[in-house]
N, C-alpha and C positions, 0 to 999 in steps of 0.2 A: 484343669484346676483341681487342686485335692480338696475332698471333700472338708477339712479343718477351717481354708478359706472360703469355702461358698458358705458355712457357718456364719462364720465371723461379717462376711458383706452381707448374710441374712438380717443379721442379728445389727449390723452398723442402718441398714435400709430402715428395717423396725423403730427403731430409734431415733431416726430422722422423720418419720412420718409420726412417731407418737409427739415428739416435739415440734414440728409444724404444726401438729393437733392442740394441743396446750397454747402455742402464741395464739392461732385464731380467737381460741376461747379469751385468752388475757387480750386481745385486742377488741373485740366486741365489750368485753367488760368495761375494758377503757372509755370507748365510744359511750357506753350506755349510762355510765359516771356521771352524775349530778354536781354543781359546785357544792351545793350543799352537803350533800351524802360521802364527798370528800372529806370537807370541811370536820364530819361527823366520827370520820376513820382520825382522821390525822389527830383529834382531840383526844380519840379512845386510847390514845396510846401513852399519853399522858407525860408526856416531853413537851408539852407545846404549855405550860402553864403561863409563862409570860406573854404569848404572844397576843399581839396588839392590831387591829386593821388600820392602816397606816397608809393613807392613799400616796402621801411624799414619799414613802419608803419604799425600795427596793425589796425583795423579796432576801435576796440575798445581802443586805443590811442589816434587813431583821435577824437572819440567821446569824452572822456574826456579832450582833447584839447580844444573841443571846446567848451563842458557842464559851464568847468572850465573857458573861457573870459565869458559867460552869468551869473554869479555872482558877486552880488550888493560889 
């Protein structure tokens, strides 16, 4: 094997194991996630001004509710 490719499957191995690292982490984060402290991001972000708790409503209702006032 020339040494160019044992580089390159070094450096592809690295990269697979720093990003299996990464999902762990974003997957415990996930898990560790409050409805609340969701609730708290998704507001931060400040696209969510209309949105309304709506027990009859679909999640994705509300989305196209409001996709649909953001059209010209």
């Amino acid at each position: 094997m020339s040494g160019e490719l044992q580089i390159q499957e070094r450096s592809l191995a690295a990269l697979r194991n720093r990003w299996e690292a990464v999902e762990a982490v974003r997957a415990r984060e996930l898990a560790e996630l409050t409805e609340e402290r969701a609730r708290e991001m998704i507001q931060s972000l400040g696209a969510v001004a209309v949105w309304r708790e709506r027990p009859d409503w679909s999640g994705l209702v509300e989305q196209q509710a409001i996709f649909h006032r953001r059209r010209p």
